[in-house]
C-alpha positions in Angstrom: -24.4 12.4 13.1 -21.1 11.7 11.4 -18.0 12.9 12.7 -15.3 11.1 11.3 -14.4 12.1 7.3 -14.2 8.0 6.9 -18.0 8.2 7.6 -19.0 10.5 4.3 -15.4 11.7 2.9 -12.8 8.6 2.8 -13.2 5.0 2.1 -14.4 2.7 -1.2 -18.0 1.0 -0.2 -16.3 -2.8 0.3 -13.5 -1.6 2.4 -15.6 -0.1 4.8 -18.0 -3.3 4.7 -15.1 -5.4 6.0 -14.9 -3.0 8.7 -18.6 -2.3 9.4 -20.0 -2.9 13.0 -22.4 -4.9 10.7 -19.5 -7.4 9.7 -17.6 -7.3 12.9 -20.8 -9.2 14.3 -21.0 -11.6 11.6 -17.5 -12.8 12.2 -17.8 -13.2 15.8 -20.8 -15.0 14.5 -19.0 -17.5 12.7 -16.0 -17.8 15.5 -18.8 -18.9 17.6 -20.4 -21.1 15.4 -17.1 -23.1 13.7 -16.1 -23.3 17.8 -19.4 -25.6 18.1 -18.9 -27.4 15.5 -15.1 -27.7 16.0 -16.6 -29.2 19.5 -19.1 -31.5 18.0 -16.7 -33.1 15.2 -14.2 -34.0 18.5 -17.5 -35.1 21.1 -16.8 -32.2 22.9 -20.7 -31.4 22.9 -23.5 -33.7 21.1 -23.0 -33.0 17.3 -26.7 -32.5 16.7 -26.5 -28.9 19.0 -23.5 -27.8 16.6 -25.7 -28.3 13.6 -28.5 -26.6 15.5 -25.9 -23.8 16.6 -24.7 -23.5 12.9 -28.2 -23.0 11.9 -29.6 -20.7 14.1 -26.5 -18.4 15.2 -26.6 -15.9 12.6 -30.1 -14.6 12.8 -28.8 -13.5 16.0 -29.0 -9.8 16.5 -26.8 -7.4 16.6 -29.3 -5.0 18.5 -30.2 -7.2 20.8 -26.3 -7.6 21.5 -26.4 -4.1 22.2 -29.2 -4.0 24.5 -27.2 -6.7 27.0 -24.1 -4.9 26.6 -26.1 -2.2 28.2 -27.0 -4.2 31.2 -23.4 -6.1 31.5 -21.1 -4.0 30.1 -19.0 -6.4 28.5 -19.4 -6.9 24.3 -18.7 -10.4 23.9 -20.3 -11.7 26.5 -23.1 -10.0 25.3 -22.8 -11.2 21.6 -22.2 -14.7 23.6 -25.9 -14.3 25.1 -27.7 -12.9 21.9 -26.3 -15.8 20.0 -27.7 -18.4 22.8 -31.0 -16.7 22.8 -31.6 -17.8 19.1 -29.9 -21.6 19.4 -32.8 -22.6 21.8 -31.2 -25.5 24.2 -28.4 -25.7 22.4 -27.3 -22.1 23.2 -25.8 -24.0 26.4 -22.8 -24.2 24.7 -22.0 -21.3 22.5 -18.8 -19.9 23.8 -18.2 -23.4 25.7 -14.2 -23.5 27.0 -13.5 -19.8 25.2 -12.2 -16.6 26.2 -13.2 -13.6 24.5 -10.2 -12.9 22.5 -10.2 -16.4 21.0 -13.2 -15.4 19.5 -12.3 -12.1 18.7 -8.9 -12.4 17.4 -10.2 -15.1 15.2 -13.1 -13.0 14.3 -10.3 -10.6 13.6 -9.0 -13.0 11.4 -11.6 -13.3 9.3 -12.0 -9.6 8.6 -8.0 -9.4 7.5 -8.9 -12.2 5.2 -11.2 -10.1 3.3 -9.0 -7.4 3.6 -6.3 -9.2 2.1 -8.1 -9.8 -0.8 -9.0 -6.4 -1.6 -5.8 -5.5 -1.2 -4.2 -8.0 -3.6 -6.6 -7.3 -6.2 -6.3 -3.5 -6.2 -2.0 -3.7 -5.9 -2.7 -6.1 -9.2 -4.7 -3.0 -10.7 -2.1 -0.6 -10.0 0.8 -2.4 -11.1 -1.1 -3.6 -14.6 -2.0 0.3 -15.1 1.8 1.1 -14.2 3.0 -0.9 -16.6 1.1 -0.2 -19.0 1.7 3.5 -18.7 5.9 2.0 -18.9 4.9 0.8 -21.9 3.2 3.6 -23.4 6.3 5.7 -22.8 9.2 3.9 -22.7 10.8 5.8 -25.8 9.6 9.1 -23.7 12.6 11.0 -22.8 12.5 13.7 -20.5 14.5 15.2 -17.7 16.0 13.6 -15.3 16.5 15.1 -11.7 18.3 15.2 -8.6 17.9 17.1 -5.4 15.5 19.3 -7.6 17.8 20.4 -10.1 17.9 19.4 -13.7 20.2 16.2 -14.4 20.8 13.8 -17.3 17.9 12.3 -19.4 15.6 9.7 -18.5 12.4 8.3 -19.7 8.8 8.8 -18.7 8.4 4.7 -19.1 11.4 4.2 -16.4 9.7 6.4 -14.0 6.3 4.3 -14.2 8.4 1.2 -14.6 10.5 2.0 -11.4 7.0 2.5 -9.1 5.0 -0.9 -10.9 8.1 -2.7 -9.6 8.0 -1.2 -6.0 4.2 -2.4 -6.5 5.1 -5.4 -7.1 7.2 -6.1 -4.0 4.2 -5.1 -1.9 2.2 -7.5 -3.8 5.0 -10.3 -2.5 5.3 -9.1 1.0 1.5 -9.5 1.0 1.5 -12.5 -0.3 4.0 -13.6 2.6 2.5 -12.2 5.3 -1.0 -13.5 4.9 -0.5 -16.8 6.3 1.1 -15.1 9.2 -1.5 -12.8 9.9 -4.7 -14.1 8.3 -4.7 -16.6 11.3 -7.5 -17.2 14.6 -7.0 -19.2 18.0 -8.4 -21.5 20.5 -6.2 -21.7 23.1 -8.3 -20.4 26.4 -8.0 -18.2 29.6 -4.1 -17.6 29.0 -3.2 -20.1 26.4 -3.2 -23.4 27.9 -6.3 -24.7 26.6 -6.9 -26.4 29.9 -10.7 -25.9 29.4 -10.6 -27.6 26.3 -9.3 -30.7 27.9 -7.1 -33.3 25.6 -9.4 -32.1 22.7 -7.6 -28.8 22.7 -5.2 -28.5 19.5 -8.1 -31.1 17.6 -10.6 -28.3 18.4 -8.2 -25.2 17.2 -7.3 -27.4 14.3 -10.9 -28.1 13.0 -12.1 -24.3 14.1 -9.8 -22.7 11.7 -10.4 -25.6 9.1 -14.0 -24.5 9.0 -13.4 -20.5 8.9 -10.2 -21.9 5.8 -7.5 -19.5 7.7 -4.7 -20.2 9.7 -4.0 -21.5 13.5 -1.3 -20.3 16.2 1.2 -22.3 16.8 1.0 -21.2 20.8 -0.2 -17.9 22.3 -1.0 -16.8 25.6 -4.5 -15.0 25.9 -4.4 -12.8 23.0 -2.3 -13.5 19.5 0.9 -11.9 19.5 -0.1 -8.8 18.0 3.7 -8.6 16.0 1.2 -10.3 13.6 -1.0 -7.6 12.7 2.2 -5.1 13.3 3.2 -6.5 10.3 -0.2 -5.7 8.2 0.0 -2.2 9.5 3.5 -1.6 8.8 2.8 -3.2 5.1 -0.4 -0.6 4.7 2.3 2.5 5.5 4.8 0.5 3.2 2.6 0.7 0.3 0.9 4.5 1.2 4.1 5.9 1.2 4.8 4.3 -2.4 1.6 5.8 -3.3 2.6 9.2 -1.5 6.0 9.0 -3.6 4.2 9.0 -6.7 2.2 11.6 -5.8 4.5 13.7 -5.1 6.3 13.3 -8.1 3.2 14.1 -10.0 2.8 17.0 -7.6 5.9 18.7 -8.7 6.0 17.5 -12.2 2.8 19.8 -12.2 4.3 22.9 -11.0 3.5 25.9 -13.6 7.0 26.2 -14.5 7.8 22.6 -15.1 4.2 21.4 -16.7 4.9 18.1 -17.7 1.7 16.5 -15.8 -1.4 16.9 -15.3 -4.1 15.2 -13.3 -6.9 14.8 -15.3 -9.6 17.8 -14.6 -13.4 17.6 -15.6 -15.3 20.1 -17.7 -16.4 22.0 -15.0 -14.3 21.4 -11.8 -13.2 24.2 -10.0 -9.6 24.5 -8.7 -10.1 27.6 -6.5 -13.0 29.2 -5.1 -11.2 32.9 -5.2 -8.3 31.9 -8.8 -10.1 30.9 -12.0 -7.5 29.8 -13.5 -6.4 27.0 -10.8 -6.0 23.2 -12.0 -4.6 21.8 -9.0 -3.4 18.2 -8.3 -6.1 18.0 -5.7 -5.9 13.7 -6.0 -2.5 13.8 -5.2 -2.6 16.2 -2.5 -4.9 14.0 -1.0 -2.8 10.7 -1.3 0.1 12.5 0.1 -2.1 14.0 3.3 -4.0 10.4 4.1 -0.5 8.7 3.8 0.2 10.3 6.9 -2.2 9.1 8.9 -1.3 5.6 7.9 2.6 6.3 8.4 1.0 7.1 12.3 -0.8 3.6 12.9 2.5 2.2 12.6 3.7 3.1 16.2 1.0 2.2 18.1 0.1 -1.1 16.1 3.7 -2.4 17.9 3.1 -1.1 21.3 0.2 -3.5 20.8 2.3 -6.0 21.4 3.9 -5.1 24.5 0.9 -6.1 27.0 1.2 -7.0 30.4 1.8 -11.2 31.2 -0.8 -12.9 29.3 -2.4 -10.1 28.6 -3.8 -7.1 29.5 -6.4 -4.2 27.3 -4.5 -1.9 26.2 -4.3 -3.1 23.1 -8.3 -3.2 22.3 -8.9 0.6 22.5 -6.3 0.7 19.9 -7.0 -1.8 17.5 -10.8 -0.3 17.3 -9.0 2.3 15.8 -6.0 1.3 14.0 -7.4 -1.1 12.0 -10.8 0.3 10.8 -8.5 3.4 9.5 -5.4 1.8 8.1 -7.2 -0.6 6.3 -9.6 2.3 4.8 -7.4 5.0 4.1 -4.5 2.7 2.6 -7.3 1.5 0.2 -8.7 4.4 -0.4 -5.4 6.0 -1.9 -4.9 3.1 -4.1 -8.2 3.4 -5.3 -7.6 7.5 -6.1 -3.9 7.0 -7.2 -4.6 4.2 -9.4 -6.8 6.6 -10.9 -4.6 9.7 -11.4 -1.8 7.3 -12.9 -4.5 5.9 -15.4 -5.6 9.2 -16.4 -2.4 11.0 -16.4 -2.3 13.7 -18.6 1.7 14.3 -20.3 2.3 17.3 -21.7 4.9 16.2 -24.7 5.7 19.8 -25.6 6.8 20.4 -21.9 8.8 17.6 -21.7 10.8 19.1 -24.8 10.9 22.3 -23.8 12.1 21.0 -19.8 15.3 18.8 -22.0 16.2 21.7 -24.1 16.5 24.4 -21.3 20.1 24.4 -20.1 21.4 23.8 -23.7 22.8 20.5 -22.8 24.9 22.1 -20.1 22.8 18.7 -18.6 24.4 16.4 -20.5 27.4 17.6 -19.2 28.4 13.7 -18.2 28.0 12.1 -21.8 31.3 14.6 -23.2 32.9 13.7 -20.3 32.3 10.1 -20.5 33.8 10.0 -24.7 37.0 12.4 -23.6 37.7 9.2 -21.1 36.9 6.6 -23.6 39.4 8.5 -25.9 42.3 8.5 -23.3 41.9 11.6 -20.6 42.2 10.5 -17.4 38.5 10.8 -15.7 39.4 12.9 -13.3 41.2 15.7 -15.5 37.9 15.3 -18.1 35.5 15.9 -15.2 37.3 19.4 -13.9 37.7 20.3 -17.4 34.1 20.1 -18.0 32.7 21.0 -14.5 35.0 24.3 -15.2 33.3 24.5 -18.8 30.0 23.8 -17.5 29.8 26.6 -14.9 30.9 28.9 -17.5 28.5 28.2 -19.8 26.0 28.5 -16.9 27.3 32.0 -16.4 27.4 33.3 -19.6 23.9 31.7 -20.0 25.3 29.8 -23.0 24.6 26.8 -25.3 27.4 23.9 -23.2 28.3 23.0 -27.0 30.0 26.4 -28.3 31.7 26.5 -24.8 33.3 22.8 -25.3 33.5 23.6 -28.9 36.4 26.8 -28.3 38.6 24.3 -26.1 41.6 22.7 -27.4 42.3 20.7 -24.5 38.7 19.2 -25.5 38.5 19.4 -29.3 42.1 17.4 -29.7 39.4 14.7 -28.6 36.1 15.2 -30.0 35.3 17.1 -32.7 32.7 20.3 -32.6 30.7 17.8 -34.6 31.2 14.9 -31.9 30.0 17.6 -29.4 26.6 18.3 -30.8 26.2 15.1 -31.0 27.0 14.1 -27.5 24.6 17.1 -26.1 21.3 15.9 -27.5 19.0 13.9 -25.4 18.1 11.1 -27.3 21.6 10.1 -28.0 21.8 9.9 -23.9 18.9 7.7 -22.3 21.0 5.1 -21.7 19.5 1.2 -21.4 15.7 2.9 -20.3 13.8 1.4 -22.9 15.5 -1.8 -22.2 15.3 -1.9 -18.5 11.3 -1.1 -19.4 11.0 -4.1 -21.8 12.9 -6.5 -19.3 10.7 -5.5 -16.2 7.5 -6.0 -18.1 8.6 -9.5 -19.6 9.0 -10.1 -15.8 5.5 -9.1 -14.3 3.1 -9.7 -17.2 2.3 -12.8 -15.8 0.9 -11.3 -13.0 -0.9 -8.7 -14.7 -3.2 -8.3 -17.6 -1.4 -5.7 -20.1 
C-alpha cells in the first residue's frame, strides 16, 4: 500500500533508483566487498578470500537480510550475515575490523555519488534551456517591476539570463562540494582504527580507491555529518531558485497581467467546477515541493550534533532526509526545466503591460536627460515625482503633463519628451548583459 506521494505522485524513475531499498543493499554490498579486498591487497586476510568475497557478495539477498534482521534486530549486522552466507568460508571475514557506520556512511557515499551526477546533468539542462530562452528574447522588452508595481523597462532575455546564471552558481557549488561529500570511511569503533592494526589508513586508502570516491581525513564513529549538511542545504539552494522562477511565472500569469503561460494540452482541465481555468498547475507545484526541501535543512545540521563519538539520532533522520531531498529537489528541476522550455509569451501582453501608465513608467529616463542638461538631480526628481503623480491622477499620458511645464521644456523639448517616454529607447545595456553572460557559459552548455 503506498502512502507516501513519493511512492506514485513525486520523483523521476533514476532518482528514486538511487534511493531504492534495492540500491541501498547493493552499496552496502560493495562497502563490504572493496573492505575485503582493501584487506587482502594490505595481508590483512588471504587475498584469495577477497577475490572469493568480490565474487560471491552480491548475489546476496536482500530478503534474506530481512529475515535475520527479524531475528536480531539490527540491519547491518544482518546484511553482514546474508553476505557471509553466500561467500562460503570466506564469509569469515566480511565486515572484519568494521563498524556499521563505516559501511554505511561509505555506502552512503556511493549513493551521493550517483546523486551528484543526476544532479549535474539536469542543472546543465536547465541552464542550456535558460539560455537559450535569453537568447530567444533578448530584444524582448517588457515591464519591469518592483514590490508589484509597474517600473522601468526590462527584457524578457534578462529575466531568463538572470536565473541561467543563478543556475550556474549551483552548478559550481556542486562541483565544489562533491569531493567533500561524495566521500566513505574506515576508521572503526570510534575512529581510531585500532582494529585495523598498522594497516589502518592503507586499508581506508585502498577501500575508497576501489569504490573511486573520497576518504576522511579523521572522524570519530560516524562522518561529520556537516558534510552532507552541505548537500541538503545545496538541494534547498537550488529549489528555492526553481521556486523563484516559478513564482515569477505564477504572477506573470495572472489574468490581468497575461504575459505567460505554461504550456496546456488539448484537453487538460484547469478546474473541475470553472471551464475556462488554465492554471499554472507546474509551477504551483515547484513552489509547494520547494518547501519541503527548504524543511530538510534544519534537521540535516542537527545531524551533526551527536553525542561523543556518536550516538543515533542521526539515522532516523537521514532515512528520511535524504530519500526526500534528493527526490523532490530533482523532481522540480525535472518539471521546471519543462515549463521554462515550453513557456508560452504572450507578445501582445507584453505591449499592452509597457503601454499602460503612458510612460508615467519611464518617469526616470526625463529625469535622467533634465540632469545631463544641467538641473540639479535632486530639483529634476521632485519636479517629475510632482508631474508624475499628477498625471497619475488625472489618468493622463506623463508626456502632455511634462510637455505644459516650462521649468521642464527650457530643457527638453515636447519632441525630446516623446521620445524619452517610449520603451525601446529605455532598456538600457539588457541585450548586452544577455550577449556577455552567454559568451560566458556556452562552454558549459550546448546552445
Amino acid at each position: 500500500m503506498a502512502i507516501h506521494p513519493i511512492d506514485f505522485r513525486y520523483g523521476t524513475p533514476e532518482m528514486k533508483r538511487v534511493w531504492s531499498e534495492e540500491n541501498r543493499f547493493t552499496c552496502i554490498v560493495r562497502a563490504e566487498i572493496a573492505l575485503s579486498h582493501a584487506q587482502g591487497i594490505v595481508g590483512m586476510i588471504p587475498i584469495e578470500d577477497a577475490e572469493i568475497i568480490e565474487k560471491n557478495a552480491l548475489s546476496a539477498s536482500r530478503i534474506r537480510a530481512k529475515e535475520i534482521e527479524a531475528e536480531i534486530s539490527h540491519d547491518t549486522m544482518a546484511i553482514t550475515r546474508a553476505v557471509a552466507e553466500v561467500c562460503g568460508d570466506a564469509g569469515r571475514w566480511i565486515h572484519f575490523g568494521a563498524t556499521s557506520n563505516d559501511i554505511l556512511d561509505t555506502a552512503t557515499g556511493l549513493q551521493l555519488k550517483e546523486a551528484y551526477d543526476l544532479f549535474e546533468n539536469k542543472l546543465e539542462t536547465l541552464m542550456d534551456v535558460l539560455l537559450k530562452r535569453a537568447e530567444e528574447t533578448k530584444n524582448l522588452i517588457c515591464i519591469g517591476r518592483t514590490h508589484g508595481q509597474q517600473g522601468v523597462p526590462t527584457t524578457y532575455g534578462l529575466r531568463f539570463a538572470i536565473w541561467a546564471s543563478e543556475v550556474s552558481r549551483h552548478l559550481l557549488r556542486l562541483r565544489e562540494s562533491r569531493p567533500r561529500v561524495v566521500i566513505g570511511k574506515m576508521t572503526g569503533a570510534v575512529g581510531t582504527m585500532a582494529a585495523m592494526g598498522e594497516h589502518g589508513i592503507e586499508v581506508q586508502t585502498e577501500m575508497m580507491k576501489y569504490l573511486d570516491i573520497g576518504s576522511v581525513d579523521v572522524s570519530s564513529q560516524v562522518i561529520s555529518r556537516d558534510r552532507y549538511a552541505e548537500y541538503i542545504f545545496l538541494l534547498a539552494n537550488i529549489a528555492t531558485t526553481l521556486d523563484k522562477i516559478g513564482i515569477e511565472v505564477r504572477s506573470l500569469q495572472r489574468t490581468e497581467i497575461g504575459e505567460v503561460e505554461e504550456s496546456f494540452s488539448k484537453k487538460q482541465v484547469g478546474s473541475s467546477t470553472m471551464p475556462h481555468k488554465r492554471n499554472p498547475i507546474k509551477s504551483e507545484q515547484v513552489c509547494g515541493l520547494a518547501r519541503i526541501v527548504r524543511a530538510m535543512v534544519e534537521p540535516a545540521l542537527l545531524n551533526n550534533t551527536l553525542w561523543d563519538e556518536r550516538d543515533l539520532t542521526n539515522s532516523s533522520a537521514e532515512r528520511i532526509t535524504f530519500p526526500e531531498t534528493s527526490i523532490l529537489c530533482d523532481h522540480c528541476l525535472q518539471v521546471m526545466t519543462g515549463v521554462v522550455e515550453n513557456l508560452r509569451i504572450n507578445t501582445e501582453a507584453v505591449t499592452r503591460n509597457l503601454q499602460y501608465l503612458h510612460g508615467i513608467n519611464l518617469a526616470e529616463s526625463v529625469m535622467i536627460e533634465l540632469t545631463k542638461r544641467g538641473m540639479k538631480r535632486q530639483d529634476a526628481h521632485e519636479i517629475i515625482r510632482e508631474a508624475s503623480m499628477e498625471a497619475l491622477a488625472a489618468k493622463l499620458p506623463l508626456a502632455e503633463i511634462l510637455s505644459a511645464k516650462p521649468q521642464i521644456t527650457s530643457y527638453v523639448s515636447a519632441e525630446e519628451i516623446g521620445r524619452l517616454l517610449q520603451p525601446e529607447t529605455y532598456a538600457g545595456l539588457a541585450g548586452v548583459q544577455v550577449e556577455n553572460l552567454i559568451r560566458k557559459l556556452a562552454p558549459y552548455c550546448t546552445l
